[in-house]
C-alpha positions as CSV (number, residue, x, y, z in Angstrom):
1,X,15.5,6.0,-15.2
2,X,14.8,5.1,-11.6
3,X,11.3,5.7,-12.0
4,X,10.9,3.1,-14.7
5,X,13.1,1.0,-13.0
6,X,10.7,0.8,-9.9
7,X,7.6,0.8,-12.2
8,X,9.2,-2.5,-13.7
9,X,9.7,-3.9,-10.4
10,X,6.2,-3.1,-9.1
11,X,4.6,-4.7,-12.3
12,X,7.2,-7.5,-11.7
13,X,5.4,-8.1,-8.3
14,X,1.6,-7.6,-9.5
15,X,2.2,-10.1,-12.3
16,X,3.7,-12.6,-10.1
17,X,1.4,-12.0,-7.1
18,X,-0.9,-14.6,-5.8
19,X,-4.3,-14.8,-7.5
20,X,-6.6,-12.2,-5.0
21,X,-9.6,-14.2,-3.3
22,X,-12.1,-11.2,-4.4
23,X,-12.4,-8.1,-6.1
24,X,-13.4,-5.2,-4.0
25,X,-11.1,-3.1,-1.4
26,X,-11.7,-4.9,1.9
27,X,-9.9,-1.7,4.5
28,X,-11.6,-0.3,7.1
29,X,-11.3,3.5,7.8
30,X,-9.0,2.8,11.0
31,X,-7.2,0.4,8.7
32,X,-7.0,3.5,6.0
33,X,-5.1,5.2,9.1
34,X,-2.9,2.2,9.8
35,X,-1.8,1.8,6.3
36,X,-1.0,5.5,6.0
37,X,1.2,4.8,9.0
38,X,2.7,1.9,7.4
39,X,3.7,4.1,4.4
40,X,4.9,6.9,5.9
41,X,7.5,4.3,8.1
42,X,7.9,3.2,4.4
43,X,9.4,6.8,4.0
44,X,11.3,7.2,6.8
45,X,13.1,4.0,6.0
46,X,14.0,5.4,2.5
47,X,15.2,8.5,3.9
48,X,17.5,5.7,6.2
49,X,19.1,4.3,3.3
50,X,16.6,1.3,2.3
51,X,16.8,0.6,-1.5
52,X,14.0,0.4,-3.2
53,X,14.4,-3.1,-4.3
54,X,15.0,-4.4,-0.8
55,X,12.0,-2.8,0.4
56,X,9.1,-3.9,-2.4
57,X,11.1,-6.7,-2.2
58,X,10.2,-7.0,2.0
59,X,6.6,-5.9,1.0
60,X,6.1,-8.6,-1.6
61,X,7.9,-11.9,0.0
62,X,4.9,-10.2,3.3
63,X,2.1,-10.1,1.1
64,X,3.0,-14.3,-0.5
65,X,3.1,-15.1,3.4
66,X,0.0,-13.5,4.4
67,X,-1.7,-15.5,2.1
68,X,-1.7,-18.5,4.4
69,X,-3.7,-16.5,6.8
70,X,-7.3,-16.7,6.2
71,X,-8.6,-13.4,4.7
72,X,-10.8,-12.4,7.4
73,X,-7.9,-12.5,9.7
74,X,-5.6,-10.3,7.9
75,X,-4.6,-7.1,8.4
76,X,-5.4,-4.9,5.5
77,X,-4.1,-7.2,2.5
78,X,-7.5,-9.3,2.1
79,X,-7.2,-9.5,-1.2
80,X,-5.5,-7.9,-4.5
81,X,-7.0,-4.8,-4.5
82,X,-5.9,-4.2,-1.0
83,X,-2.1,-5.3,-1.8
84,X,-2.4,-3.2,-5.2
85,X,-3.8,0.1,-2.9
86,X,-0.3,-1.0,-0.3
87,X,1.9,-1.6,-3.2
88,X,1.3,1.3,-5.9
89,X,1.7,3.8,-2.5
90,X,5.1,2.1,-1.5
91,X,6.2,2.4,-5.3
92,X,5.1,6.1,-4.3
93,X,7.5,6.5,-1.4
94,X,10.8,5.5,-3.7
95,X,9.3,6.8,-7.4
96,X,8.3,10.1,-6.0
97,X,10.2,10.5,-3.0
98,X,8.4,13.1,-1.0
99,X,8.6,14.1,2.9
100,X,7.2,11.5,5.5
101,X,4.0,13.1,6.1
102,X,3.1,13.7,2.6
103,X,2.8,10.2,1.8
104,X,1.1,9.2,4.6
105,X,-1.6,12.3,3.8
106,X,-1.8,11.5,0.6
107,X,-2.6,7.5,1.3
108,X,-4.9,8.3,4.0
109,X,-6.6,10.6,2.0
110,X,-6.8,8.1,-1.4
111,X,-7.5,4.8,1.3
112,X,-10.4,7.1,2.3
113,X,-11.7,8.1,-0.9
114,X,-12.0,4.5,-2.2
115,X,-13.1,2.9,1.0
116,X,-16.1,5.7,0.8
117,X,-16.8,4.9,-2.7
118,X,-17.1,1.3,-1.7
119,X,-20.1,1.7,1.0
120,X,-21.5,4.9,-0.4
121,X,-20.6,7.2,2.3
122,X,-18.8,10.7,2.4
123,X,-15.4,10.5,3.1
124,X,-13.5,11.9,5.9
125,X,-11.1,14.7,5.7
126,X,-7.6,14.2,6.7
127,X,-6.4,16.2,9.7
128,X,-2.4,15.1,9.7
């Protein structure tokens, strides 16, 4: 029940999400890292109590503000497929709640993969 719950919510938010400015992942690899950190703080703060709802709530209300910043002065959320890469792994952190580092190894590692794919170069392998 939760899980659908949360899906709902995270399709809520795509649906009603600002229209993205271009269609490719924009991250950098050091941004990859950041965002892992950013999810794995995403974890800790569910394991402190934070609702689900509050937090994608946070994430989304961030991601309608950064929009008023041009996109190549954002950090990571340039466009939708960067918010949808941020957004499915917070989903993650409440749907599937795992430990801390899990999430942020498994975001690294899927950040990685896609940024890779992008530019034609072999990904890294995570060391955390």
């Amino acid at each position: 029940m939760r899980f659908r719950v949360l899906c709902a919510i995270g399709a809520a938010c795509a649906a009603t999400a600002l229209p993205p400015a271009a269609s490719a992942l924009t991250v950098t690899l050091d941004e990859c890292t950041e965002g892992a950190d950013f999810i794995r703080n995403a974890a800790l703060s569910r394991d402190n109590g934070i609702r689900a709802e509050e937090f994608l709530r946070r994430l989304e209300d961030d991601l309608v503000a950064i929009q008023s910043v041009p996109p190549a002065l954002r950090w990571f959320a340039r466009d939708g497929d960067d918010e949808e890469l941020l957004r499915v792994a917070a989903i993650s952190v409440f749907a599937e709640p795992r430990g801390a580092d899990d999430h942020h190894r498994d975001f690294l590692s899927n950040c990685r993969a896609v940024v890779a794919a992008a530019d034609g170069t072999p990904p890294r392998i995570a060391t955390r």
